[in-house]
N, C-alpha and C positions, 0 to 999 in steps of 0.2 A: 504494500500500500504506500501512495506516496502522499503525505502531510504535509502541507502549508505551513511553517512556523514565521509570525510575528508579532511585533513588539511596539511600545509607543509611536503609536499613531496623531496623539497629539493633534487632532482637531485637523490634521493639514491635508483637507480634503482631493487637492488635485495629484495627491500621492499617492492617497489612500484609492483613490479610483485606478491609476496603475496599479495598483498590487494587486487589485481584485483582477483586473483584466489579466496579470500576469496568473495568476495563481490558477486563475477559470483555465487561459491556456495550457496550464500545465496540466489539467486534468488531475490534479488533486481530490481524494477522495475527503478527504478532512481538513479543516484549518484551526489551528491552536494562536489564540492569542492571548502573550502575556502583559498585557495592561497597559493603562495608559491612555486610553479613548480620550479622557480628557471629560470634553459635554457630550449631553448626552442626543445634540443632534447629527454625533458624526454615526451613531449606531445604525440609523437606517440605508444607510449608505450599503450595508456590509450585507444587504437582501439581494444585491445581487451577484452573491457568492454561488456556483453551482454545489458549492460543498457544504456540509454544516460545517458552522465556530461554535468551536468551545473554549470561552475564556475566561478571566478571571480580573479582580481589580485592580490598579496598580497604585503608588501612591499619591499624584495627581487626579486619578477620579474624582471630582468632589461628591455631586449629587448619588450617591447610589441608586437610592430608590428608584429617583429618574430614571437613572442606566436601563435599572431591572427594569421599570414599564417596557422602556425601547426594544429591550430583550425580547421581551415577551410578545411582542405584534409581529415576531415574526418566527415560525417553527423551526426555522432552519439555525437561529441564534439561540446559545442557549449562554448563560451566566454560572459560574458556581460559590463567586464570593472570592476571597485571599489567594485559593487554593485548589486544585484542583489532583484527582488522580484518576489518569484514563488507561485503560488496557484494551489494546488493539496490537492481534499480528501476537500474539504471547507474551507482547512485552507490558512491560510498569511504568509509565509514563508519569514523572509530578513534571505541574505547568502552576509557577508561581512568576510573580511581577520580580521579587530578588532585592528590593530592598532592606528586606531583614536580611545583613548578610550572614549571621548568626545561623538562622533556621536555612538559608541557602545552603550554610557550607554544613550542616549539621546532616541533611538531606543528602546530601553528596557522597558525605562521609560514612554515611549510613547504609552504603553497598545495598538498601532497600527496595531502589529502583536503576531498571536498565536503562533509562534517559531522565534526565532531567533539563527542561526546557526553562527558561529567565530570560528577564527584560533586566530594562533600570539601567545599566551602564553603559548603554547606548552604544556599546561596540561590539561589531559580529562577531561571531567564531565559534568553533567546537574543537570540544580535547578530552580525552580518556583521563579519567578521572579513577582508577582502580579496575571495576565492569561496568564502570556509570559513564556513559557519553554525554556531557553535559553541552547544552547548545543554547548561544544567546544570538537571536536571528539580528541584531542588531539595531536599529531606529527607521523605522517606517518615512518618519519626519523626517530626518533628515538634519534637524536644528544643530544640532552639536558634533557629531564628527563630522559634517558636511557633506555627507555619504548618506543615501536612502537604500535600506535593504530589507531584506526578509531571507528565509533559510526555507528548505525543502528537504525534507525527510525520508529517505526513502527506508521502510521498514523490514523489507527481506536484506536487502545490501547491509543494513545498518550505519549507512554512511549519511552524513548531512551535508546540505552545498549550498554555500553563502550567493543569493544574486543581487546585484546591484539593483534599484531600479531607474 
């Protein structure tokens, strides 16, 4: 299966409309977002994903509840709060935003799960972590490394691949 992974999106709508067209193109069966949306008018944006999102909040979300309504008018978004854990393809998936760098690296270190997916530090990349591949698709936005990315998962290979957008 191959998996969409991104991360603060940050409101920045003519970005977020590339990602979605990239991701649609890729034929992604899922997409994991690790937090960040920001308001909660960037969410209906994300209905025209062909894949479902499963995300979570990140430390800029303000309004929650807002988020949740957004979430919710459309079946294909779904929310789960701070934290998230998905199991797809055999594997143990945590999908957290990574501000707690505490509970990030606690998670890591906890050999509990075969990926671990984060936002928050706005820089891409993946690296083996003991059996834990951990993957920060990097800033959708683009604001602070001056680089727009997202990552792609593919779950038989187990490999991740950083694209630019």
């Amino acid at each position: 299966m191959l998996i969409g992974l991104i991360s603060d999106t940050h409101d920045r709508l003519p970005i977020i409309e590339e990602a979605i067209k990239r991701l649609n193109e890729a034929n992604v069966e899922l997409v994991l977002h690790a937090g960040d949306y920001v308001a909660p008018f960037v969410i209906p944006k994300f209905k025209d994903l062909k894949a479902k999102l499963i995300g979570v909040f990140g430390n800029n979300d303000g309004d929650h509840e807002l988020l949740k309504k957004r979430f919710n008018e459309n079946k294909n978004l779904e929310i789960r709060g701070r934290f998230a854990v998905i199991q797809v393809d055999g594997l143990k998936i945590a999908l957290l935003h990574g501000d707690e760098e505490e509970l990030l690296e606690a998670l890591i270190e906890s050999g509990g799960f075969d990926v671990v997916v984060h936002g928050h530090a706005h820089t891409a990349g993946a690296c083996r972590r003991g059996k834990t591949l951990v993957i920060n698709p990097g800033e959708v936005c683009g604001y602070l490394s001056g680089k727009s990315t997202m990552a792609l998962f593919d779950t038989i290979k187990r490999e991740a691949e950083v694209i630019e957008l």
